[in-house]
TIZABA-255853 format. One line per field, with one value per residue (C-alpha): x, y, z; residue number from 1. Coordinates in steps of 0.5 Angstrom, whole numbers, plus 2048, in hexadecimal, padded with zeros to 3 digits. Layout:
// residues N
x: c(X ...)
y: c(Y ...)
z: c(Z ...)
num: c(NUM ...)
// end
This chain:
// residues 395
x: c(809 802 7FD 7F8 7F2 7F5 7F2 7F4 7EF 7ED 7F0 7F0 7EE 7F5 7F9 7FF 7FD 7FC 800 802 802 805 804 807 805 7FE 7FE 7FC 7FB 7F9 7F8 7F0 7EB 7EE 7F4 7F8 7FF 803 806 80D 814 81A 81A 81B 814 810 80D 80A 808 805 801 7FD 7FB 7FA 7F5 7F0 7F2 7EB 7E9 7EC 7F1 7F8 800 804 809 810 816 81D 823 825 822 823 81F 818 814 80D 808 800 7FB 7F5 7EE 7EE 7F2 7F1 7F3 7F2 7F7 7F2 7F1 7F5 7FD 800 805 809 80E 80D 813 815 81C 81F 825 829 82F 833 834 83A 83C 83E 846 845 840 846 84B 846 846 84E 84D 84A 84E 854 850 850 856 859 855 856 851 84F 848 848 84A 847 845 840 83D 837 838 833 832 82D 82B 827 822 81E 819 815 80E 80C 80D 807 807 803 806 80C 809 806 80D 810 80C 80B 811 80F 815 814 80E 80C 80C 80A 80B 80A 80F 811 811 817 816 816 812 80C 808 809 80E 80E 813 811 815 816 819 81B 81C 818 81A 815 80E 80A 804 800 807 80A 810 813 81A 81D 824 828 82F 834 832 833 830 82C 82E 829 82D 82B 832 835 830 830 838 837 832 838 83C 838 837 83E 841 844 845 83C 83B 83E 83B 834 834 837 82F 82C 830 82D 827 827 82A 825 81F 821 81E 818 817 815 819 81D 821 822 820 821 828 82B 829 829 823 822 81F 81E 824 828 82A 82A 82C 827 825 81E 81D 818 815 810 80F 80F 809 805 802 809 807 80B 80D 811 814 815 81A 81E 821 822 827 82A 830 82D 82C 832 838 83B 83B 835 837 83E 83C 837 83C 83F 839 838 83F 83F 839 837 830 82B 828 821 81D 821 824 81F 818 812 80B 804 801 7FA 7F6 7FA 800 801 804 80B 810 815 81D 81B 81F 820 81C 81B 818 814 811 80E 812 819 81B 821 823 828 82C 830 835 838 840 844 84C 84D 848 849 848 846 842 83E 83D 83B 836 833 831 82E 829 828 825 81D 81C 820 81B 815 817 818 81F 825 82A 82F 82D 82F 836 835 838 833 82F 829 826)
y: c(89F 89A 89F 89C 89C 897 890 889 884 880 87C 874 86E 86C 86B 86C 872 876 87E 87D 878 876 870 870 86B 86B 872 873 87A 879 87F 87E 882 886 88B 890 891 897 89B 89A 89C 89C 89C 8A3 8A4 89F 8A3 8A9 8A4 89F 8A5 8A6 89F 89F 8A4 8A1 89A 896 894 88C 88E 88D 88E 889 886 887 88C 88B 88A 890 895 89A 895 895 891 88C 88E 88D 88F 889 88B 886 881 87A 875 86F 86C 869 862 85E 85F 858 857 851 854 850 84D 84F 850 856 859 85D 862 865 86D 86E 867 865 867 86E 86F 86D 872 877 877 877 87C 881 87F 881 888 888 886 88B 892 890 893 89A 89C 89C 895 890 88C 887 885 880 87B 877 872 86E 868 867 863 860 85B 856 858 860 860 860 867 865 85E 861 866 861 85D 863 865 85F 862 865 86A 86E 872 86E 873 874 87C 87D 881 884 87F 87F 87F 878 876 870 874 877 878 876 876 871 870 86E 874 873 87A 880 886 88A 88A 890 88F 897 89A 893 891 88A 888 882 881 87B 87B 875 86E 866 860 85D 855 84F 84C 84F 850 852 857 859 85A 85E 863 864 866 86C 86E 86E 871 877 879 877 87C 881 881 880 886 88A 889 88B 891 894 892 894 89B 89C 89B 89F 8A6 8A3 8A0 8A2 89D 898 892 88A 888 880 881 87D 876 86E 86D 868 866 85F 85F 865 868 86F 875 87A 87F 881 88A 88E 895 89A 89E 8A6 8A6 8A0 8A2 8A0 89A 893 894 89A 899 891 896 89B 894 890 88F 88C 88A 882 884 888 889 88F 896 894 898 895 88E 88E 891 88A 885 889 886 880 87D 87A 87A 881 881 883 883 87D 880 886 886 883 885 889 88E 890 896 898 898 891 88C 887 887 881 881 87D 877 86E 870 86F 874 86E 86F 868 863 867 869 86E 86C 871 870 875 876 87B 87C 87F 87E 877 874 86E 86D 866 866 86C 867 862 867 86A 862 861 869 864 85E 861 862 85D 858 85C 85B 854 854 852 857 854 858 85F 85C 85A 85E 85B 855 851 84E)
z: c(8E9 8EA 8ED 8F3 8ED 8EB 8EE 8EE 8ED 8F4 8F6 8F3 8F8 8F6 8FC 8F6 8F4 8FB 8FB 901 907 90D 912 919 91F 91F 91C 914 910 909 904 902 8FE 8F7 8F8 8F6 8F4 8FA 8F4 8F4 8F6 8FC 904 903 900 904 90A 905 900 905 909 902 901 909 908 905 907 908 910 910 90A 90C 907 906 902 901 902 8FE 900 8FD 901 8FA 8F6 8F4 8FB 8F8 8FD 8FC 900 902 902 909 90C 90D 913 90E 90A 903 904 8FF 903 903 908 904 8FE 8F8 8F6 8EF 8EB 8EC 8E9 8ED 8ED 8F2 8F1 8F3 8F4 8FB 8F8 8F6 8FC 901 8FC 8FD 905 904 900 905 90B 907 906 90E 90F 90B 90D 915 91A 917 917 910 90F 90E 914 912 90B 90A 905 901 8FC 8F9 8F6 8EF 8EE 8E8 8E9 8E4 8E6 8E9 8F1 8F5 8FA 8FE 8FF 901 906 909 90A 90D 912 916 919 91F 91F 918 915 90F 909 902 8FE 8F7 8F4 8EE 8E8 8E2 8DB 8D8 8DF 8DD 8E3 8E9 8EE 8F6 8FC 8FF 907 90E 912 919 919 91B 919 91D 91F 921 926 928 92B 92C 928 927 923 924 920 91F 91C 91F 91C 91D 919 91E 91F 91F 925 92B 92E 929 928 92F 92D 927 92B 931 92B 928 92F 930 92A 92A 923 923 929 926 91F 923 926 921 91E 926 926 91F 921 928 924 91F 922 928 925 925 92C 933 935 932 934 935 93B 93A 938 931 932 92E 929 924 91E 91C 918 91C 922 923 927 928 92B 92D 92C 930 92F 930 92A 92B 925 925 91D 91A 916 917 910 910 916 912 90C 912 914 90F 90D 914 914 915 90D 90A 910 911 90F 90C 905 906 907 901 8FD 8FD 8FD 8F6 8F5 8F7 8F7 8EF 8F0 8F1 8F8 8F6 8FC 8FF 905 905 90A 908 90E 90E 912 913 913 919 917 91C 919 918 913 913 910 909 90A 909 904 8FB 8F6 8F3 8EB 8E7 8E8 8E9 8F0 8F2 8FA 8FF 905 908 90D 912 910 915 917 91A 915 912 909 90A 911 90C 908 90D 910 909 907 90E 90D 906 90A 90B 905 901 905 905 8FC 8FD 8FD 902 906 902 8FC 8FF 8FD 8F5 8EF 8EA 8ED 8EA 8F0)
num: c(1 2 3 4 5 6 7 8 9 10 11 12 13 14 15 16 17 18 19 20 21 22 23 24 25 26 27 28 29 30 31 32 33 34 35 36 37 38 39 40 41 42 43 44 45 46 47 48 49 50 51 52 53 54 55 56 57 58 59 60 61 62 63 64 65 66 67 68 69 70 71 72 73 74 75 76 77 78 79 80 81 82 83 84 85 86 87 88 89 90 91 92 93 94 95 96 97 98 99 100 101 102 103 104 105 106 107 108 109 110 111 112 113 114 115 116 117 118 119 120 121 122 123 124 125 126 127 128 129 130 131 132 133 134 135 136 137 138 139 140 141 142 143 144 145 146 147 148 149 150 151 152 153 154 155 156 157 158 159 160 161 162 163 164 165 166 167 168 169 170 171 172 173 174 175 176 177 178 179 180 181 182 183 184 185 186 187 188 189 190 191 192 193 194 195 196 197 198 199 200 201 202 203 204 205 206 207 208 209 210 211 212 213 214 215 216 217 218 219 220 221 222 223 224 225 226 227 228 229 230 231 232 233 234 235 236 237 238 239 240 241 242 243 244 245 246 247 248 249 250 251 252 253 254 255 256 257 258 259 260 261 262 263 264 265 266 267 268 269 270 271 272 273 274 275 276 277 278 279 280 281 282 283 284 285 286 287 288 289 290 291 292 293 294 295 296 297 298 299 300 301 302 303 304 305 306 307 308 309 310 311 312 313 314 315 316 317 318 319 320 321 322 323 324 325 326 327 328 329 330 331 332 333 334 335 336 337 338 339 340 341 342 343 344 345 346 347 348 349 350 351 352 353 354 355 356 357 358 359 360 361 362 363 364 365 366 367 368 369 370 371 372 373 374 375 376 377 378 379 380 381 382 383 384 385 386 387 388 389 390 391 392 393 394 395)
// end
C-alpha cells in the first residue's frame, strides 16, 4: 500500500500529463499543484480510507480519479492540492489525421454470438429471482496509430458536445507501457452529484443512433420513447437506484418522470433523480461506490450478470464502465459512469462500447448500437463511424 507520505511531483503545464480533468459546458475542473496517491483498495474500504486522506485535505484541495469496474478491485484516486477551472493552452479541436491499424475485440460476428449467447441463458431460467434478467455486454476496438495521440486534442474534440462531460483520468499503467496511461471520455451519464444535502443521479439505459436527417431523427427518437423492450430495461436502472440511495435520503423521488435526451450521436432514455440526503458529510465519492455498478453497466442480479460479462466479454473491463469524478473538502462532489470512452497510452489506444441485453433485444441491432456509442470518439481520433465495424483495418 502507498502511504500519504508518499508525494507526487506538481503537476506538469502539459495538458497530456493532467491526473484528472474534466469539462462539461462552460464548466472545467482540473487537478493542480502536487498530489498524493489515495491508498488503494476496494469499494468496501473506501469511506474509511477516504476519511483519513480527507482529514488532512488541504483548503481548495479536492480527490479524483477513478473507480473500476469491479467494485472488488483496486480504485486509482489522487488527492490535488487545488482545483483548476482552466484547461492548460495548448488543446486543438481538429484530430490530426494519421494511420491507424485497427482491430475489432470481439468482432462484430462474435459480439452478435455472445448476445445470442445470454438471451439463451434468460430464455432458458425463466423469470425467477435469481435469473438472469438483463446483462451489459461490451466490446472494444484496438487501435495502433503512427504517431502518439494527443490528449488534449482529443478532449477538446469530445467536449464540443454540450451533452457529455469531457473527461480524462490517469489509470493504472501495464507492464510493457512506453508512459503513462489515460481514460479519456465523453459520458453523458451522471452517476450521482452531491451538493450540501442535495443529491442528484441521472441514469440513461435505452438507446437509438441519432440520424443526420431531421425526419428520420425525429422518427428514431418516437421509436426509443415507445419501445417497451427499452422502457423496461430503463427502469430496472431507476428502481436500484431509487433503492440504493433510499437509506440515505430524507426524501427521495423523480419528480420529472423518464424522458428523451440526446447527445450528438444518441438519443436516450433518462431519468432525472432528486433527494436530500439524512447526512450531508457523506462524500460524493462513497456514495459514487454504494451504486456502482447500476444495472446501466452490468445487468441483473448484478453478481449473476457479472458472472457472464466475465465469460462473454474477451477483453478486461479495467476501469472502462466504473466511474470517474471529484469531491472536495466537503465531500461534494460529481461521480459520472466511465463510458464512450478510451484508455489511451503512446500511440496505442483501446475503445469500449456497451449495450443493455434484455429479452426481445436484437444481436445485430446490439452491434449497430455499440458501433454508434464508437462515434464520438472515433471522430474525435480522426476516424469515421465506420470503423466500429472493422475486424483488422488499416485507415
Amino acid at each position: 500500500m502507498i502511504s500519504l507520505q508518499e508525494q507526487f511531483p506538481a503537476q506538469a503545464p502539459d495538458p497530456d500529463a493532467c491526473l484528472f480533468a474534466f469539462r462539461g459546458g462552460s464548466r472545467t475542473l482540473v487537478a493542480e499543484g502536487s498530489a498524493l496517491r489515495v491508498p488503494p483498495g476496494p469499494a468496501s474500504s473506501l469511506e474509511e480510507r477516504l476519511a483519513a486522506v480527507m482529514a488532512r485535505m488541504p483548503k481548495g484541495g479536492a480527490i479524483g480519479g477513478a473507480l473500476p469496474f469491479d467494485s472488488r478491485a483496486d480504485d486509482y484516486l489522487f488527492l490535488a492540492a487545488s482545483l483548476g477551472h482552466h484547461l492548460p493552452d495548448g488543446a486543438a479541436a481538429a484530430p490530426r489525421q494519421v494511420p491507424m491499424e485497427l482491430h475489432a475485440e470481439p468482432s462484430p460476428a462474435d459480439y452478435a454470438r455472445a448476445v445470442s449467447d445470454a438471451l439463451a441463458i434468460m430464455g432458458r431460467e425463466g423469470g425467477s429471482e435469481a435469473a438472469l434478467r438483463k446483462v451489459v455486454l461490451a466490446r472494444s476496438l484496438a487501435v495502433q496509430s503512427a504517431e502518439p495521440f494527443r490528449i488534449s486534442e482529443i478532449l477538446a474534440s469530445l467536449s464540443e458536445d454540450p451533452a457529455v462531460v469531457a473527461y480524462q483520468v490517469a489509470v493504472p499503467g501495464i507492464d510493457g507501457d512506453p508512459g503513462p496511461r489515460y481514460l479519456v471520455g465523453a459520458t453523458p451519464e451522471l452517476l450521482v452529484k452531491k451538493t450540501r444535502h442535495r443529491v442528484l443521479s441521472h441514469p440513461l439505459a435505452g438507446s437509438a443512433r441519432r440520424c443526420a436527417d431531421p425526419v428520420e431523427d425525429a422518427a428514431a427518437a418516437a421509436s426509443l420513447a415507445g419501445s417497451a423492450k427499452d422502457k423496461r430495461e430503463h427502469a430496472m436502472v431507476v428502481e436500484y437506484i431509487l433503492d440504493t440511495l433510499a437509506p440515505d435520503c430524507r426524501s427521495l423521488g423523480c419528480p420529472e418522470g423518464t424522458r428523451l435526451t440526446s447527445t450528438r450521436s444518441m438519443w436516450h432514455l433518462g431519468t432525472r433523480i432528486e433527494g436530500v440526503l439524512k447526512d450531508d458529510t457523506v462524500p460524493s465519492a462513497v456514495l459514487a461506490a454504494r451504486l456502482h455498478p447500476t444495472p446501466a453497466v452490468c445487468g441483473l442480479p448484478c453478481r449473476r450478470a457479472e458472472e457472464e460479462i466475465r465469460r462473454l466479454e474477451p477483453v478486461p473491463r479495467g476501469f472502462y464502465a466504473g466511474a470517474v469524478g471529484w469531491s472536495d473538502a466537503h465531500g461534494d462532489g460529481a461521480w459520472y459512469v466511465a463510458i464512450r470512452c478510451a484508455e489511451i497510452c503512446g500511440a496505442r489506444a483501446r475503445l469500449y462500447a456497451g449495450a443493455g441485453i434484455v429479452p426481445g433485444s436484437d444481436p445485430q441491432s446490439e452491434v449497430s448500437e455499440t458501433g454508434a456509442k464508437f462515434g464520438a470518439l472515433l471522430a474525435a481520433l480522426g476516424l469515421s463511424e465506420g470503423a466500429a465495424l472493422a475486424d483488422g483495418a488499416q485507415v
